[in-house]
C-alpha positions as CSV (number, residue, x, y, z in Angstrom):
1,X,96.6,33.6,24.9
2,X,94.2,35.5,22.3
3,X,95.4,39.0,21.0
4,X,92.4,40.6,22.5
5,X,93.7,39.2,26.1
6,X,97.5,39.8,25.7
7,X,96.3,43.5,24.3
8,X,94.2,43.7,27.5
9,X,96.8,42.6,29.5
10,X,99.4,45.2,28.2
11,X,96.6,48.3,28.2
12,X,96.0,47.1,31.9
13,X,100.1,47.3,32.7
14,X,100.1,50.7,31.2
15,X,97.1,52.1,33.0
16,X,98.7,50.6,36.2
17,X,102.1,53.1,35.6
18,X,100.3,55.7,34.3
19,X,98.1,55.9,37.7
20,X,100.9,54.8,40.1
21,X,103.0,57.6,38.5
22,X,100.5,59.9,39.2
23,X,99.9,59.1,42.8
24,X,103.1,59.5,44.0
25,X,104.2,63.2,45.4
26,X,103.1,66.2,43.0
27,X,106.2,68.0,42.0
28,X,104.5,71.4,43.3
29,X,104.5,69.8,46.6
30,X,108.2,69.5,47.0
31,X,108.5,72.7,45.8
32,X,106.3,74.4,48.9
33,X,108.4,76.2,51.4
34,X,108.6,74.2,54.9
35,X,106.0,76.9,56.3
36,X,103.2,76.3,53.9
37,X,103.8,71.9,54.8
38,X,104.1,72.9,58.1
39,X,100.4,74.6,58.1
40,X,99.6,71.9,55.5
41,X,99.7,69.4,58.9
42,X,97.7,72.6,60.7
43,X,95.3,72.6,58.8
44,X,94.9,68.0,59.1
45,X,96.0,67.8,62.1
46,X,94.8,70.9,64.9
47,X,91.3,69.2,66.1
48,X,88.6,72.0,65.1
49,X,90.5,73.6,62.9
50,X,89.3,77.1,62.2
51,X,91.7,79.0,59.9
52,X,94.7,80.5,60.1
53,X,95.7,84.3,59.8
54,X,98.3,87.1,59.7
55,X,97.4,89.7,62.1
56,X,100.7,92.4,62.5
57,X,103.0,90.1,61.3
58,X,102.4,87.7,63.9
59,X,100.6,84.0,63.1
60,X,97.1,83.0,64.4
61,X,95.0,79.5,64.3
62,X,91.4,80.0,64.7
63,X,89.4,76.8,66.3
64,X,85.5,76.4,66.3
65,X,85.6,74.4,69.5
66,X,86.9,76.2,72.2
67,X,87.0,72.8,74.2
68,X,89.9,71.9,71.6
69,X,91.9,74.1,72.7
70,X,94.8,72.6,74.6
71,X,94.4,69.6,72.4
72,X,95.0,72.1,69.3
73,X,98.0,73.5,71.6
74,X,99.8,70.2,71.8
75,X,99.3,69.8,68.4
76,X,100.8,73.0,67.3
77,X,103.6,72.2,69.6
78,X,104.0,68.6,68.0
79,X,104.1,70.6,64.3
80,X,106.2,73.8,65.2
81,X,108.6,73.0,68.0
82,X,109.3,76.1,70.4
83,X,108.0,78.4,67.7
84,X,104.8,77.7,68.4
85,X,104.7,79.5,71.3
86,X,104.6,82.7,68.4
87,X,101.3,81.2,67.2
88,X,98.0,82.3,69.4
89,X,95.1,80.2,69.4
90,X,91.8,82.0,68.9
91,X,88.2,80.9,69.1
92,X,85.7,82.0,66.2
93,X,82.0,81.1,66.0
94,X,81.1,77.8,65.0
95,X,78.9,79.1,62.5
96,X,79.4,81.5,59.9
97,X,77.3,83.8,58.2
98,X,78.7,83.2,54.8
99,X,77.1,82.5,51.4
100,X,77.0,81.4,48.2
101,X,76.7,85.2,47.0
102,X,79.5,86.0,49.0
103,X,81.9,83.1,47.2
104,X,80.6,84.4,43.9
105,X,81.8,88.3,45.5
106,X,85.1,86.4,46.1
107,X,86.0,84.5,43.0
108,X,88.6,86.9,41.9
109,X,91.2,85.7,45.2
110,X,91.9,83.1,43.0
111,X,93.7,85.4,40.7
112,X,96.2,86.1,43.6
113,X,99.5,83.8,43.2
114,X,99.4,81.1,46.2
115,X,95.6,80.6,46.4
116,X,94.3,77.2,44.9
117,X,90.9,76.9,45.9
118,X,87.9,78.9,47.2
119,X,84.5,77.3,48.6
120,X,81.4,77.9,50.9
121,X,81.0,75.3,53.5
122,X,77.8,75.1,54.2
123,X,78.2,72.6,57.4
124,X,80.7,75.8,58.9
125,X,79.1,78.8,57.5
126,X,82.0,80.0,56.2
127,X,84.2,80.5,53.2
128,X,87.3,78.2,52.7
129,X,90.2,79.9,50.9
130,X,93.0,77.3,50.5
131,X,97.0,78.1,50.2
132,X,98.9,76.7,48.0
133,X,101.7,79.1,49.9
134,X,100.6,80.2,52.7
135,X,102.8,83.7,52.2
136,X,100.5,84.7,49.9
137,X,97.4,85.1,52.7
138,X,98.6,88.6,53.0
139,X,97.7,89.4,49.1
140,X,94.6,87.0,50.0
141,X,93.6,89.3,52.4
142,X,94.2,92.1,50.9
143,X,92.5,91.2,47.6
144,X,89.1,89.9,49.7
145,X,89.2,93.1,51.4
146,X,89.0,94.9,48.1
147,X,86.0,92.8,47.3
148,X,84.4,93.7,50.1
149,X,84.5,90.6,51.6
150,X,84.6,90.7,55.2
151,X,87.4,88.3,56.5
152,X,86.0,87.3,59.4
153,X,83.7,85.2,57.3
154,X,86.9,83.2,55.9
155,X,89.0,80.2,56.8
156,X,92.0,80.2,55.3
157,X,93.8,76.6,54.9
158,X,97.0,75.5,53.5
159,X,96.5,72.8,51.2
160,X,98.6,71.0,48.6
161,X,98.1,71.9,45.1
162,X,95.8,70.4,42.8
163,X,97.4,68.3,39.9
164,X,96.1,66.7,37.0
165,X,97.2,63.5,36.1
């Protein structure tokens, strides 16, 4: 074997730990609360998945197919047990009348802690603000309000943090 192929060889074996080390499970992950997983599987799982909010203390999931709805209910009974009967289900629009200019309005909820990402989906219409913890969509909601943002033009998802490998 030539240098050049054992040195290949070995740069190959390290490149294969480096990136199987940095598949596995992000530490951030296993530090999120059960609640924020929980909505994590929400926000995969509930078919039309629409957002979720905090309205008087009290949990919602928004859906953008109202035909979904009893599927989304089983679902939210698969993922919470009997306390999903302290989630309601509500149907929003399909589309959204969201914008670029209104993400741009919005950039500074990423300063608030537990918010990882913000976007304008342009199939939905709508802002996506994702939750790193989703205890911090009160602060979310709060700071979008501030910004003039109006938060029925928002979907807020849990989602697991972003890590760089």
């Amino acid at each position: 074997m030539s240098n050049r192929t054992a040195f290949l060889n070995r740069a190959a074996l390290v490149l294969c730990v480096i990136l199987s080390t940095g598949c596995g499970t992000p530490e951030n992950e296993l530090e999120q609360s059960p609640l924020t997983r929980q909505f994590i599987r929400v926000t995969k799982e509930v078919p039309a998945f629409g957002g979720v909010v905090r309205e008087n203390g009290a949990w919602a999931v928004a859906l953008l197919d109202s035909e979904q709805r009893e599927a989304a209910e089983t679902k939210l009974r698969d993922i919470f047990n009997e306390e999903a009967t302290n989630i309601a289900v509500r149907i929003r629009p399909t589309r959204g009348s969201a914008s670029e200019e209104m993400k741009t309005a919005a950039t500074d909820v990423l300063s608030v802690e537990g918010v990882g990402t913000l976007d304008y989906d342009e199939t939905t219409g709508y802002l996506r603000v994702g939750l790193t913890d989703v205890e911090a969509i009160g602060a979310a909601q709060a700071k979008l309000g501030a910004l003039g943002v109006p938060l029925e033009q928002v979907i807020f998802q849990a989602e697991v943090p972003i890590v760089s490998l």
